[in-house]
C-alpha positions in Angstrom: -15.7 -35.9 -11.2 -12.4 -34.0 -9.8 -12.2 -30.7 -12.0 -9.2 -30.1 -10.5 -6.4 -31.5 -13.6 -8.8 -29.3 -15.6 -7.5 -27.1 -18.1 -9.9 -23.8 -17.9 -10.8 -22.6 -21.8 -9.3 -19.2 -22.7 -11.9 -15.9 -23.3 -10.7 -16.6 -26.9 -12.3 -20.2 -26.9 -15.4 -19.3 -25.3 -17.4 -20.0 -29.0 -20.5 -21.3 -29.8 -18.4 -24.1 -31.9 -16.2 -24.8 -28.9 -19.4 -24.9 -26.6 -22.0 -26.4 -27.9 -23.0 -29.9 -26.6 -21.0 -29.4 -23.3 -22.1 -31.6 -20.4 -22.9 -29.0 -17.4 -22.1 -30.1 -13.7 -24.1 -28.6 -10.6 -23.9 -28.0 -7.6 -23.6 -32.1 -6.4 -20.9 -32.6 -9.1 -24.0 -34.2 -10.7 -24.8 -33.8 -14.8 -27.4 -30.9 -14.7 -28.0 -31.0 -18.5 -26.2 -30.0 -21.6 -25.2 -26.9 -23.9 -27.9 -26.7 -26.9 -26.3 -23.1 -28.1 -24.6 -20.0 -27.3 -25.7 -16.5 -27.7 -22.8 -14.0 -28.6 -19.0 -14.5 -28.3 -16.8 -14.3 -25.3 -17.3 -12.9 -21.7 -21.2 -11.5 -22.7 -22.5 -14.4 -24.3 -25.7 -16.2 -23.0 -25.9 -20.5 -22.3 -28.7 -22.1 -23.3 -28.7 -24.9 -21.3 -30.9 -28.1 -21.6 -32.2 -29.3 -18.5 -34.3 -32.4 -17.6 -35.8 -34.7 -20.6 -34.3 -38.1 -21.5 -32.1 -38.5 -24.5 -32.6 -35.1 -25.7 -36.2 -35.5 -25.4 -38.5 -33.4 -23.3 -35.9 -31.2 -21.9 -36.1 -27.6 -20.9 -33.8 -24.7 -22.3 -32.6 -22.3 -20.0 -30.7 -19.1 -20.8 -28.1 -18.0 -18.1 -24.9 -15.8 -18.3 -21.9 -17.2 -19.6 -19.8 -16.0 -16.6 -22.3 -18.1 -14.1 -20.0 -21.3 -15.1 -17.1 -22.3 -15.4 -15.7 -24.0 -19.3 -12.8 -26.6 -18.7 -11.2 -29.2 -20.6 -10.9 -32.6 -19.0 -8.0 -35.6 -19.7 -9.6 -36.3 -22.8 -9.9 -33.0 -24.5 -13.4 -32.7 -23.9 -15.1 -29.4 -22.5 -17.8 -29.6 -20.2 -18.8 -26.5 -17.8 -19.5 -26.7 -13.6 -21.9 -24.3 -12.3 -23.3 -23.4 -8.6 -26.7 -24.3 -9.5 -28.4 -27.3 -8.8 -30.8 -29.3 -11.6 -34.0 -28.2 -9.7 -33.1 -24.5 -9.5 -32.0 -24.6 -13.2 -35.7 -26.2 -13.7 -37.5 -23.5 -12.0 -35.7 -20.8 -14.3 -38.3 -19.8 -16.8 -37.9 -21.3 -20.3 -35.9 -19.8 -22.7 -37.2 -19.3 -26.3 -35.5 -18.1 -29.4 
């Protein structure tokens, strides 16, 4: 996927609401998992991030800082987020619980 027509959100639209259910990219421009929720508002917040599983099913959260990726909106209006990491390193985080 070419990020670069991206539109990069705003500190003000970094919300849970705006968030939640973004598609995250890694490392290999490959999907990495998914946004389940967001801790805080703004620049502090903490991603939990969904990694692995199949439809939703079997997947692990992960909590990671939201200033480790990077929130943009593509053509279509929808947000998704790119990161440095790659699925297996995101696996081998340890599992985040609320």
């Amino acid at each position: 996927m070419d990020h670069s027509n991206h539109i990069r959100l705003t500190v003000d639209e970094l919300r849970p609401s705006v968030l939640a259910g973004a598609a995250v990219y890694g490392a290999d421009d490959h999907k990495v998992g998914k946004v389940d929720h967001v801790h805080g508002v703004g620049e502090s917040s903490s991603v939990i991030i969904d990694v692995g599983g199949f439809l939703g099913i079997g997947a692990k959260p992960v909590a990671v800082s939201i200033s480790d990726l990077d929130f943009m909106r593509d053509e279509d209006g929808d947000v998704h987020a790119v990161t440095s990491w790659t699925k297996d390193q995101l696996k081998e985080m340890p599992e985040h619980r609320d």
